[in-house]
ZAMARGU-4260 file (C-alpha; in steps of 0.2 Angstrom, whole numbers, plus 5000, padded with zeros to 4 digits):
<rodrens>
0) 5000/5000/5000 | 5006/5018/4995 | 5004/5034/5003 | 4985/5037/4999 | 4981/5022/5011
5) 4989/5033/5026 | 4974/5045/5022 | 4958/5041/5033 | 4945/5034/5023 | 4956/5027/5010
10) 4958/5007/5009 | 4967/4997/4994 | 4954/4997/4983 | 4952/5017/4984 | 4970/5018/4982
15) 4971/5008/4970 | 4960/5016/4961 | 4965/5034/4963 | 4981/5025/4956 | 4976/5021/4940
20) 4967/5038/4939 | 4982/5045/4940 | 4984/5051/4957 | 4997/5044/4967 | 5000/5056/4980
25) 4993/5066/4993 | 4998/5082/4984 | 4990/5077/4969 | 4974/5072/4978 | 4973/5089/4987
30) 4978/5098/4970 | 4964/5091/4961 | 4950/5089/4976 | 4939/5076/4979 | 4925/5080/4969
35) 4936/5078/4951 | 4945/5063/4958 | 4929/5054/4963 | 4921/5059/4943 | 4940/5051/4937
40) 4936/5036/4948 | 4917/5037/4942 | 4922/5034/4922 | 4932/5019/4928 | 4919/5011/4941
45) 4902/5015/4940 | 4899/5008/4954 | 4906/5026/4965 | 4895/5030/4976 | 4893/5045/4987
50) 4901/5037/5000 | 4916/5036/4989 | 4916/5053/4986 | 4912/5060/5005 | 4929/5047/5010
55) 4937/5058/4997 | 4933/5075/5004 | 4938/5067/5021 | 4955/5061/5016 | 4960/5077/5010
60) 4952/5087/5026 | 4962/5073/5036 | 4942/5068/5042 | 4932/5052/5045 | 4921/5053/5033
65) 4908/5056/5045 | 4915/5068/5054 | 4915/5080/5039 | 4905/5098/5041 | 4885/5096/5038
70) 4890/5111/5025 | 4902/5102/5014 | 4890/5084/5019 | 4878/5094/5009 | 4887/5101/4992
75) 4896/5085/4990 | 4877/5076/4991 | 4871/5091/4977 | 4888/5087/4966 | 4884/5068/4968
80) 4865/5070/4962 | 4869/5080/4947 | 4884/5068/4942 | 4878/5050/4948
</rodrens>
């Protein structure tokens, strides 16, 4: 496992598919943000879900996904329902 799994949220299968997205490092995930690394992820699985993409957000805020703001919670759910 790389340097993306040290992130919270982010398990092998994430990382490895932020991997072959593209995005190997943290830097690059933070450069990019979490919602165009999840629409990346999204051409290759279809099966992302919004759970994928609030695990994102969380691992580039350093977050449990569930500990993420309701604010942010709630733009990620409007980007997920205009992109799913």
């Amino acid at each position: 496992m790389g340097e993306l799994s040290k992130l919270p949220n982010i398990g092998k299968v994430v990382e490895e598919q932020l991997n072959q997205v593209g995005i190997t490092t943290v830097d690059q995930l933070i450069d990019l943000g979490s919602k165009e690394a999840w629409l990346r992820i999204k051409a290759i699985d279809e099966s992302a879900c919004i759970n994928r993409l609030q695990g994102i957000e969380g691992a580039i805020q350093g977050l449990k996904k569930k500990d993420l703001p309701e604010d942010i919670k709630k733009d990620l759910s409007e980007f997920y329902q205009t992109h799913k």
